[in-house]
C-alpha positions as CSV (number, residue, x, y, z in Angstrom):
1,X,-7.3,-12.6,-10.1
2,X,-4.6,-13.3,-7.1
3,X,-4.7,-9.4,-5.4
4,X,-2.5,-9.1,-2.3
5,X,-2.9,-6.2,-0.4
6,X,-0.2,-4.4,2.0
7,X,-0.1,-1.2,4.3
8,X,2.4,1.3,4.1
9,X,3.0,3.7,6.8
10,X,5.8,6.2,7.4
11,X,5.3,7.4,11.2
12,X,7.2,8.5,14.2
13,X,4.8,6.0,16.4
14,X,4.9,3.1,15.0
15,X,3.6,0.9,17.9
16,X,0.8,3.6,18.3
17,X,-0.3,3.6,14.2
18,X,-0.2,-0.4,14.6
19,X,-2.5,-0.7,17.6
20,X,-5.0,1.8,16.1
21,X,-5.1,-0.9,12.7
22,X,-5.7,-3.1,15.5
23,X,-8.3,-1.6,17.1
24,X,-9.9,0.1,13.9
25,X,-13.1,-1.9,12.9
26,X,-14.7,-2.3,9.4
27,X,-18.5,-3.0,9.3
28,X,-17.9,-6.6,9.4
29,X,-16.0,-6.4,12.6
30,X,-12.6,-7.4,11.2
31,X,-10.0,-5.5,12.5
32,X,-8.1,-2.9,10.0
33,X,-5.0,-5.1,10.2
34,X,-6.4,-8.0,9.1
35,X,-7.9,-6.3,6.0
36,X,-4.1,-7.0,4.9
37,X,-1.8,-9.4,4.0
38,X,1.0,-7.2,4.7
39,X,1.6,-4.3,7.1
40,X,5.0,-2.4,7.0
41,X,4.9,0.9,9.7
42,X,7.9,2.1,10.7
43,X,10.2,5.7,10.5
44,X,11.5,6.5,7.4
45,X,11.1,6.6,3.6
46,X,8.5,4.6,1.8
47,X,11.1,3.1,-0.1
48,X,12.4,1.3,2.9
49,X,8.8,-0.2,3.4
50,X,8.5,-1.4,0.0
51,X,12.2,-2.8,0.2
52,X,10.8,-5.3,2.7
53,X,7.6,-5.9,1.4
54,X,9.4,-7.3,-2.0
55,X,11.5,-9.2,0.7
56,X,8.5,-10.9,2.3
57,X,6.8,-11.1,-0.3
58,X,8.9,-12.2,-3.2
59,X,6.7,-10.0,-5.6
60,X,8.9,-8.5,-7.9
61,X,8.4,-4.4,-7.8
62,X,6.9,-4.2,-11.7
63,X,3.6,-6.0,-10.0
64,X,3.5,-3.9,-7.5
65,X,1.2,-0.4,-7.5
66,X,1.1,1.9,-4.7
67,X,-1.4,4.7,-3.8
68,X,-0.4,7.5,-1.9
69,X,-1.2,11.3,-1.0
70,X,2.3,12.4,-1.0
71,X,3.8,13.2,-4.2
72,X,7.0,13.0,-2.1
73,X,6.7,9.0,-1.8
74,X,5.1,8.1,-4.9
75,X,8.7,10.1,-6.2
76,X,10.8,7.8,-3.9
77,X,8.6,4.4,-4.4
78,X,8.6,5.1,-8.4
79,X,12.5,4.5,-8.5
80,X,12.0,0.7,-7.3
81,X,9.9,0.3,-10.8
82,X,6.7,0.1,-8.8
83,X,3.6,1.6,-10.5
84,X,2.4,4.5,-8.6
85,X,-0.8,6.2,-8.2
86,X,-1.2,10.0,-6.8
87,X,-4.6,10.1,-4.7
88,X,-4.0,13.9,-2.8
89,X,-7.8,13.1,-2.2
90,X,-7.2,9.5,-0.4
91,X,-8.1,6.3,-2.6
92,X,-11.0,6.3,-4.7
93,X,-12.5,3.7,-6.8
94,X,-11.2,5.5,-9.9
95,X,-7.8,5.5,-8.4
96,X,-8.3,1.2,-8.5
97,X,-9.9,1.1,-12.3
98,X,-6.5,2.7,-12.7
99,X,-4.4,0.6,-11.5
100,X,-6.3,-2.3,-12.8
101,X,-6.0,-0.8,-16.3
102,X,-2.2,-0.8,-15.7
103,X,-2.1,-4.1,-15.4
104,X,-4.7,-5.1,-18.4
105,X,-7.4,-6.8,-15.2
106,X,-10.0,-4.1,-15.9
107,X,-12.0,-6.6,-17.7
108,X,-11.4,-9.7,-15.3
């Protein structure tokens, strides 16, 4: 199963959000960022972000999912034809059996 994984992030700071990924470190020492294959941070709607992503990334929008806490985005990113997740709780390994079951891999 060929999973890439990409960060999202509306914000007014933008530098700032990107440096803390950069200095954020998981137990292995890796840095947040490179937890990621793509990061899009910027100002503005979550749409935008996902606009570039498909540009990067070629990945048509109907294999994308996208978790989110705001019920505002997952409205916006919807549109695109991306699958969308609502997680007002923050992600959670149900919230991933989910989406994997939206795409038939919950048995790979």
């Amino acid at each position: 199963m060929d999973i890439q994984a990409a960060a999202a992030s509306r914000t007014d700071e933008p530098e700032m959000a990107q440096q803390c990924m950069d200095w954020l470190k998981i137990s292995d020492g890796k840095t947040l960022t490179s937890c990621f294959d793509q990061v899009e941070i910027d100002i503005g709607d979550k749409k935008r972000h996902f606009q570039r992503l498909q540009e990067k990334t070629n990945i048509p929008f109907e294999s994308m999912v996208f978790f989110d806490n705001e019920i505002r985005n997952i409205n916006s990113v919807k549109e695109l034809g991306v699958k969308c997740i609502y997680t007002p709780d923050g992600m959670t390994r149900e919230a991933w059996h989910e989406a994997l079951a939206l795409f038939n891999l919950e048995q790979e």
